[in-house]
N, C-alpha and C positions, 0 to 999 in steps of 0.2 A: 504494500500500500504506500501512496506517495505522500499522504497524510492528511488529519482528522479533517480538511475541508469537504472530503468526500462525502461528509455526515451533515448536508444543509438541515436536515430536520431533526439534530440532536437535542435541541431545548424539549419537540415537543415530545422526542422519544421517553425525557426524564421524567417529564410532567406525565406521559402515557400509565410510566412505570410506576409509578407512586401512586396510583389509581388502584395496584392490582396488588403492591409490595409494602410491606410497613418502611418507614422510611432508614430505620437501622440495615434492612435486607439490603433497600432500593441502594445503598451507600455500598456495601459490600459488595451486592452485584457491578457495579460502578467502578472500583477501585480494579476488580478482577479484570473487565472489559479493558482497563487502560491495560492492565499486565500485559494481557494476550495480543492488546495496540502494538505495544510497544516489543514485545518477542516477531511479531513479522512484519516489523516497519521496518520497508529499504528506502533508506534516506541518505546521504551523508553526515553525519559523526555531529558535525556542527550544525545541523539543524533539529535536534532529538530534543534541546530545550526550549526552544520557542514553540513546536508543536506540543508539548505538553501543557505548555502556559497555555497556549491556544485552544486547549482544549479544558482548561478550569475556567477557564473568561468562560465560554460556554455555558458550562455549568451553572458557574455565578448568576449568568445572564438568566437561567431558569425561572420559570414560576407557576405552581407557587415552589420557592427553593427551598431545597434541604441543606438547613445550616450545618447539620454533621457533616453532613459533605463536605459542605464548604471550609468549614474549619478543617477536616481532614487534609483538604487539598492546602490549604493555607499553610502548614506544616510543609505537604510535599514541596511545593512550590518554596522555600525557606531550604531544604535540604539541598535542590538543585543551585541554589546562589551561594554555597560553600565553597571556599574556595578548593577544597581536596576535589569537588568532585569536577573541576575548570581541570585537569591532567588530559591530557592525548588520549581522546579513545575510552574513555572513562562515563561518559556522560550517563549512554544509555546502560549500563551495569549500576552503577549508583541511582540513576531512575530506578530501576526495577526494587533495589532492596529499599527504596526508603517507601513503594507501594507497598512490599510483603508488612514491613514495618507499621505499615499506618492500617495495614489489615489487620496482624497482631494487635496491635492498641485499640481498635474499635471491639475486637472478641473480651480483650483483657479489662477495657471500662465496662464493656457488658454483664462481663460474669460478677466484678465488685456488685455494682450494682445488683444485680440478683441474689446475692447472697445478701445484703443491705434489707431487700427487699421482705425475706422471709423474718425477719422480726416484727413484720406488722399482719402476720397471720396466723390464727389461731384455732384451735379446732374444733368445727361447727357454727365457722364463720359464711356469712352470704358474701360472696364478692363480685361486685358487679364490676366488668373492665368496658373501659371506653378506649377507644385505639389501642387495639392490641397490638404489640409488636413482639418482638423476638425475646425481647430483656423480661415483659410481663408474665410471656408465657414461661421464662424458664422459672421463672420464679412461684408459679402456680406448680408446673412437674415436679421442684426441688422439696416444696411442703409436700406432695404428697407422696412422693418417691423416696427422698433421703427420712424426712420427717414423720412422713408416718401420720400427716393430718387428715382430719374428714372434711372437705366444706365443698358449698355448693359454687357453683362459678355461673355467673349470668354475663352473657355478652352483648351488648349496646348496640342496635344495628343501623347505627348511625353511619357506618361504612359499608354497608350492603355486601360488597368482594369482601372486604376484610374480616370482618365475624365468623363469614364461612368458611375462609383459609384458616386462622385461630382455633374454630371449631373441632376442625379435622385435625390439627395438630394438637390440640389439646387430647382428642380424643384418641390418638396413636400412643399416648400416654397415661390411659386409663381414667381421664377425665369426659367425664359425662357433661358437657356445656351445655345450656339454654340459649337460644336467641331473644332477647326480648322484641319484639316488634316496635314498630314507628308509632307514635302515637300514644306509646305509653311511658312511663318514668320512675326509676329505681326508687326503692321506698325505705330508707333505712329506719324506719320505724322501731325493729324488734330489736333494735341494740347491737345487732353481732353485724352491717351489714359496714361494707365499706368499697367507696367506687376508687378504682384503681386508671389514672388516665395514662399514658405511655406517649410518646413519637412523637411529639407534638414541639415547636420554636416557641422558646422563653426570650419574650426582648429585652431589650434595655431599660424600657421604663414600666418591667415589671409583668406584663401583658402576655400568657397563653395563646396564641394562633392553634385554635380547636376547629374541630368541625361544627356546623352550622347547628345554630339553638344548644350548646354545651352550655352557656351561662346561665342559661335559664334554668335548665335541666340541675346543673348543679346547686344551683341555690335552694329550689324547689328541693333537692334531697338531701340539705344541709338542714333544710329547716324541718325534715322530720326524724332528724336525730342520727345521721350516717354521718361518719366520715371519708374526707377526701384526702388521694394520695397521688402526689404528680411524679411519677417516675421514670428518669430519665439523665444518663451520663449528662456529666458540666458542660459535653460537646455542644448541647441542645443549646446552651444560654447564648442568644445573640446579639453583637456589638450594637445591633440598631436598632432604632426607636420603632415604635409600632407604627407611625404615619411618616410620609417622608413629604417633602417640600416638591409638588407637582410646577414645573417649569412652562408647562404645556397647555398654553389655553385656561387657565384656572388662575392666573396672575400672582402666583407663587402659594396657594391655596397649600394647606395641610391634607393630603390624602393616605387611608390607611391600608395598610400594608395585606390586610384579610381580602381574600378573594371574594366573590361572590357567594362560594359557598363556604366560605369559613365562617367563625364568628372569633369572641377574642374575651377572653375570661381576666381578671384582675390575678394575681400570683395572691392576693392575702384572699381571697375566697377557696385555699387549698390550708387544710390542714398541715399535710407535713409535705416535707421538696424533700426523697430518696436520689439519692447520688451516691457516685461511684467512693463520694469521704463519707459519706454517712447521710445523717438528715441534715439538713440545710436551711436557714432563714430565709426569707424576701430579701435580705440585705447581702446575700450570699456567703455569712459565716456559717463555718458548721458548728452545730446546738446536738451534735448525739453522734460520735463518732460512730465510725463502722463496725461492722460484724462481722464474727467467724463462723463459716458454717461446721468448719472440724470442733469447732469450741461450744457450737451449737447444740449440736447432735450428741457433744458427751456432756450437755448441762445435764442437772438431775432432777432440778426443777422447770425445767421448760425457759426459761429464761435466759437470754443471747447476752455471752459474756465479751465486752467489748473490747477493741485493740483501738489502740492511738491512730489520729489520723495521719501521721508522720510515719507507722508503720506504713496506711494503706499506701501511701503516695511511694515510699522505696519499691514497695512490690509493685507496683504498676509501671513503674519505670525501667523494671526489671526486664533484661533481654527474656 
């Protein structure tokens, strides 16, 4: 291939994909595609960095965008302007290990996170998830696989594809899901219920980019005594503001960043913020460092015995 301009319709490929993939997947699948880009790219030597820039402008250019992505790439892109990897002949071998590596760290913030995640499940809990993604489910498989838990799982079909992918992988794993249907709304009334939201851009000034009518829905099941849990690696939190400064006919009008079919939730109508250090504030200090699932599983009381958030951060940076 003579390179990525061959792909005029890659915006709407990503936008396609995030239709049918949780956005954690949509990123992995993503990173992979450049690998195999860039294993049968015949090019010359000196053009293998600007085609891959060329190919995160893209990206970037997305919408609606996945900021793990984008942060992913924002890293790759940082790796390529090193000076070790400017050597004769080097360019495209240092591309390739710094994708395995940004592969690596997307698996590796996933799994903290999921192990994070099993201290907020307990058993004979109702848990309703809203954007299921890959981090939420392993964290349902892990209570009930490693753990040993009973609870019920209801899935929010606010994503029509996505519930039904969840479903079936849930259920590959001995999880029995429910769909709830459109039109109705989780009820945490009986005390044990708790909605779990996944995959979703945290901005800067605080603001979830959810799927349409999330805010309503949530408040609605905050106020009959459920809790909310927004889970999702630090990757999600993005450098900008929920409305951006429209240049175009609007005479520099504030327009907001939600598509048509999103909608955009406040950060302080979420109970607790799971991350890959642990639980996290609105202000983004962490308030309840992380967990060990081996320290977990040998509690004797059921209760996740904690590690510094200083350990979790060596181990993540750990080859």
């Amino acid at each position: 291939m003579g390179g990525f301009m061959i792909y005029p319709r890659l915006k709407t490929m990503l936008r396609d994909l995030n239709c049918v993939q949780d956005n954690t997947e949509s990123a992995r699948l993503s990173l992979n595609v450049l690998v195999e880009s860039l294993n049968r790219l015949k090019c010359p030597e000196e053009n293998v960095e600007g085609l891959c820039r060329e190919f995160a402008d893209a990206v970037r250019a997305s919408r609606p965008g996945n900021t793990l992505l984008m942060h992913l790439l924002d890293f790759f892109e940082s790796d390529l302007g090193n000076s070790n990897s400017r050597e004769p002949g080097c360019m495209r071998l240092r591309a390739l290990e710094s994708l395995e590596e940004k592969i690596d760290q997307l698996d590796r913030y996933g799994r903290f996170v999921a192990e994070n995640g099993l201290a907020y499940i307990n058993e004979g809990d109702t848990i309703f998830v809203l954007q299921a993604d890959k981090v939420i489910e392993d964290i349902l498989i892990q209570a009930r696989n490693e753990l040993e838990f009973s609870f019920r799982v209801v899935l929010l079909d606010r994503s029509g594809e996505g519930a039904r992918r969840a479903k079936e992988a849930l259920a590959e794993a001995g999880i029995d899901a429910q769909i709830l249907p459109p039109g109705k709304d989780p009820d945490g009334s009986d005390g044990t219920a708790r909605l779990f939201m996944g995959g979703m851009t945290v901005t800067a000034d605080q603001k979830i980019l959810a799927p349409k009518d999330t805010a309503a829905m949530v408040d609605r099941f905050r106020s009959t005594g459920g809790t909310v849990y927004f889970v999702a690696p630090s990757l999600w939190f993005s450098p900008q503001r929920s409305t951006v400064r429209n240049a175009f006919g609007g005479g520099g009008k504030e327009v907001s960043l939600a598509a048509a079919d999103q909608d955009m939730v406040c950060l302080d109508r979420v109970d607790h913020i799971v991350t890959e250090l642990g639980e996290m504030g609105a202000d983004g200090r962490v308030t309840k460092p992380p967990v060990s699932l081996a320290r977990l599983k040998a509690g004797t009381d059921g209760t996740a015995e904690l590690i510094s958030s200083e350990t979790a951060r060596r181990e993540m940076s750990a080859a």
